[in-house]
N, C-alpha and C positions, 0 to 999 in steps of 0.2 A: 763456721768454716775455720777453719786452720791456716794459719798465717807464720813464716816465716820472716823476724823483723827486729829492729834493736830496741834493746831497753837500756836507759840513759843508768850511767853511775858516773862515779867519778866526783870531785869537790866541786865549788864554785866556781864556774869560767875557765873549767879545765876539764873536760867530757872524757868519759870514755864508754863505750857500748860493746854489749855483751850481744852477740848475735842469737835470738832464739825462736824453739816454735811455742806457738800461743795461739791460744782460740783469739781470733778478727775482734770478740765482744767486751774482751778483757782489756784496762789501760794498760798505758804504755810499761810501765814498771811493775805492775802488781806480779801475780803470779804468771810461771811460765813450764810449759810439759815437759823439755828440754834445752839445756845450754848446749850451744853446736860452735861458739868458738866468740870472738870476739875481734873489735875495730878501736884501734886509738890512731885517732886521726892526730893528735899533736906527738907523735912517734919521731925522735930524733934520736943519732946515731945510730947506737948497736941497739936500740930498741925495737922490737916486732909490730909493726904497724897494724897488719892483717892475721887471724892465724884462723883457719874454718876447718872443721871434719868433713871433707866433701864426700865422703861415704856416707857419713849420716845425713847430709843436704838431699842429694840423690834420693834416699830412703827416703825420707818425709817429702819431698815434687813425688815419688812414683806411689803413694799411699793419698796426695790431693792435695798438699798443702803449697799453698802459694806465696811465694818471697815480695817483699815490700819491693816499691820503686826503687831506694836507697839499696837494699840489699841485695837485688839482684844486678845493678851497675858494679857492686863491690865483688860480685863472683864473677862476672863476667871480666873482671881484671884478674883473678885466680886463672880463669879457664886460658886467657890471653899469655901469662906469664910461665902458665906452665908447657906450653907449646914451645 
């Protein structure tokens, strides 16, 4: 199955995730089919916290592919904030 979900970067003790789709069987970080945007949760000031292609999110749920727990809380604050 196909899975929409983060894969950890960023240095020691200071994260940041790349939001992507990936087959469910593959680890968290190895390879991935597509990068569809990213989340840096230690985001201060003029920095971008969230940034997602919700077109291409869209495409991959209406093609089967299913968003982690984590990631679909994070669009559901896109879908919240653009209203």
């Amino acid at each position: 199955m196909v899975s929409i979900r983060l894969a950890r970067g960023g240095a020691k003790k200071r994260p940041f995730y790349h939001i992507v789709v990936t087959d469910s069987r593959r680890r968290r970080d190895s390879g991935y089919i597509e990068r569809l945007g990213y989340f840096n949760p230690r985001a201060t000031g003029q920095e971008v916290r969230l940034h997602v292609d919700m077109e291409r999110i869209s495409y991959w749920q209406g093609v089967g592919a299913k968003p982690s727990e984590r990631v679909e809380t994070l669009l559901k604050g896109v879908d919240s904030a653009a209203n």
